[in-house]
N, C-alpha and C positions, 0 to 999 in steps of 0.2 A: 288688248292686242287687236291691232287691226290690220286685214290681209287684201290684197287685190291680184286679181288675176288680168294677165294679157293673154291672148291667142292669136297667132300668127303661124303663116304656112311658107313652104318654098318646096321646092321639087329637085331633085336629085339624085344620079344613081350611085350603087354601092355594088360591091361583090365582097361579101365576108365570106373569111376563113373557118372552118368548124371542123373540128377533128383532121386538121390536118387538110383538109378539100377544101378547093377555092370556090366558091359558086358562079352561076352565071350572069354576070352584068347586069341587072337590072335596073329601072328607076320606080322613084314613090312619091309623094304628092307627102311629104312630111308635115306635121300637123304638132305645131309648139304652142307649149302652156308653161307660163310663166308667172309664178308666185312669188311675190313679196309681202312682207311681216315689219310693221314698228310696231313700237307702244304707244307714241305720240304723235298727235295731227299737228300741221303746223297753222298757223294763227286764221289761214284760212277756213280752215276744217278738213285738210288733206293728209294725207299721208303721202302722196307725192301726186305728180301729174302724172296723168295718165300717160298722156302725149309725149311725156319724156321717158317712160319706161316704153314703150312702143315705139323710139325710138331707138334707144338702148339695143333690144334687140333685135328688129330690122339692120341695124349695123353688125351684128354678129352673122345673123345669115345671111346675110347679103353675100358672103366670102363662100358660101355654099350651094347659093340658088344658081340652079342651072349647073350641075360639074357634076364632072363625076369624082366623086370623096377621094377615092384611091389615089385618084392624082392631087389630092389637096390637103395642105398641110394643115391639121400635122396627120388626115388620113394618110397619106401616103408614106408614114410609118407604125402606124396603128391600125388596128383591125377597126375598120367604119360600122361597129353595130351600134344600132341603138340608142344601147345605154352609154357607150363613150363619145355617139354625138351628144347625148344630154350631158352627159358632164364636161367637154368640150364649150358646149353654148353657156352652159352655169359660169363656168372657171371665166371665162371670156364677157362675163354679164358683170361681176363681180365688182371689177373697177368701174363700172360703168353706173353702177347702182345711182340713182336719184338718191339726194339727201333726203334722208329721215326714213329711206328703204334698205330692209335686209331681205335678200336672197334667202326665200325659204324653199325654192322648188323647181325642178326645169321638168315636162315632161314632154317626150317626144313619140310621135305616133309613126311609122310609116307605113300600116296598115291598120283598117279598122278593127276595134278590139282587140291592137297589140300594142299597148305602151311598154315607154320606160322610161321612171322616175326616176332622177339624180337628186339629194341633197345633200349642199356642202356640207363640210363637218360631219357625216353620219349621222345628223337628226332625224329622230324616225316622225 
């Protein structure tokens, strides 16, 4: 099994819902980590390019940098925490995957020492 990680950032504010209260508008300096998983490299010795998975998802956040979630779809019918922007960016990484990558992982940080990991399928 072999695994590669990307890490990319974008900045954006949210105001989530918790118990019924909406918070105060805020922005974060969001902080994505992105895992992918095959079994086999291809004849170069890759598992995929880098440069195409770093692409991959710069075009997902690219539709997030700079906004604020609330008004962006599909925040602006979903509560913008966290963990449903990580699963959000995953769902959205998915068709994009480079040949011979599976989506093992999205994590997304919007403060230091607060992640949240998504993966598809429920794989722990």
């Amino acid at each position: 099994m072999f695994e590669l990680r990307v890490r990319r950032k974008f900045s954006a504010a949210h105001a989530i819902t918790m118990a019924g209260q909406v918070e105060t508008l805020h922005g974060h300096d969001w902080r994505v980590s992105v895992r992918v998983r095959g079994e086999r490299l291809d004849s170069d010795g890759l598992l995929c390019d880098f440069h195409a998975l770093e692409c991959a998802v710069d075009e997902v956040i690219a539709l997030l940098h700079n906004r604020s979630l609330n008004a962006t779809p599909p925040f602006d019918r979903v509560n913008p925490t966290a963990e449903l922007v990580a699963r959000h960016i995953g769902d959205a990484l998915v068709p994009r995957m480079p040949v011979g990558a599976r989506l093992h992982s999205v994590m997304v940080g919007e403060a230091p020492g607060c992640d949240a990991v998504y993966r598809p399928g429920g794989r722990a």
